[in-house]
C-alpha positions in Angstrom: -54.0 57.0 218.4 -55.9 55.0 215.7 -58.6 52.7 215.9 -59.3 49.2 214.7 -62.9 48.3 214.9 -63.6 45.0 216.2 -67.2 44.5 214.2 -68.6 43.9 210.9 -68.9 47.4 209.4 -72.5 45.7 208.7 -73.6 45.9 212.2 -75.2 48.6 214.5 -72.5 47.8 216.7 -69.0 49.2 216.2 -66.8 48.3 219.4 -63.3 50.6 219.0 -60.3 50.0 220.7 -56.8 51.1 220.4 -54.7 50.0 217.8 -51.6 49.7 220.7 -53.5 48.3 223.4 -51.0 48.3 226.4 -48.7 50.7 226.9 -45.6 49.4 227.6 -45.1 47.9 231.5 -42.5 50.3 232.8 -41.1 53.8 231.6 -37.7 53.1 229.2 -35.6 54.6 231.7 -36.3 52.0 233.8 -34.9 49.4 231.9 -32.0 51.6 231.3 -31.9 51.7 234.6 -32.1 48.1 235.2 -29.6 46.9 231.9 -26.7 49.8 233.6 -27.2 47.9 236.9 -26.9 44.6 235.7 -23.5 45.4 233.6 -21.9 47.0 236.4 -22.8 43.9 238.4 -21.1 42.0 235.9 -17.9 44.5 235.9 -17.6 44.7 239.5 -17.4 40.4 239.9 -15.4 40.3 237.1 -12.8 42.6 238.8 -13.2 41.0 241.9 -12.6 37.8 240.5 -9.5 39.0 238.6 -8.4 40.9 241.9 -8.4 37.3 243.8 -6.3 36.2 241.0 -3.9 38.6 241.5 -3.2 38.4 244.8 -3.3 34.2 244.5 -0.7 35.3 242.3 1.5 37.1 244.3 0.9 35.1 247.6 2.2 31.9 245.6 5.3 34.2 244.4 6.1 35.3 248.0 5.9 31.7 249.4 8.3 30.8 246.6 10.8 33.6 247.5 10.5 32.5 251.0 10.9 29.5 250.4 14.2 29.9 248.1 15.8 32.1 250.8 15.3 29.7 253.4 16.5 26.8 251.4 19.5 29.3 250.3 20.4 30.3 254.1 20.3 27.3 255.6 23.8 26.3 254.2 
């Protein structure tokens, strides 16, 4: 790892540190981790959401049915 002083070259001083100071704060499978959990989050409620469409759907299009047959049979 390189170093960048921090004093005047002029100095009897030289403080070093590292040239990247912090590593990064968790390990890059964590936030693989993290960004596969949060787009199957987003996946699963946008299925649920379609699935509750679906079956709005076809509740509607039974009560219609229903509705027709009883209109239709009570002649």
């Amino acid at each position: 790892m390189a170093d960048t002083t921090t004093a005047p070259a002029s100095g009897r001083v030289i403080l070093r540190r590292p040239a990247q100071p912090s590593p990064r704060p968790a390990p890059t499978s964590e936030y693989a981790r993290a960004y596969m959990l949060r787009i199957a989050r987003q996946l699963a409620e946008r299925n649920a959401a379609r699935r509750a469409a679906r079956r709005a759907d076809l509740r509607a299009k039974a009560f219609e049915l229903v509705a027709a047959d009883r209109i239709g049979g009570a002649r």
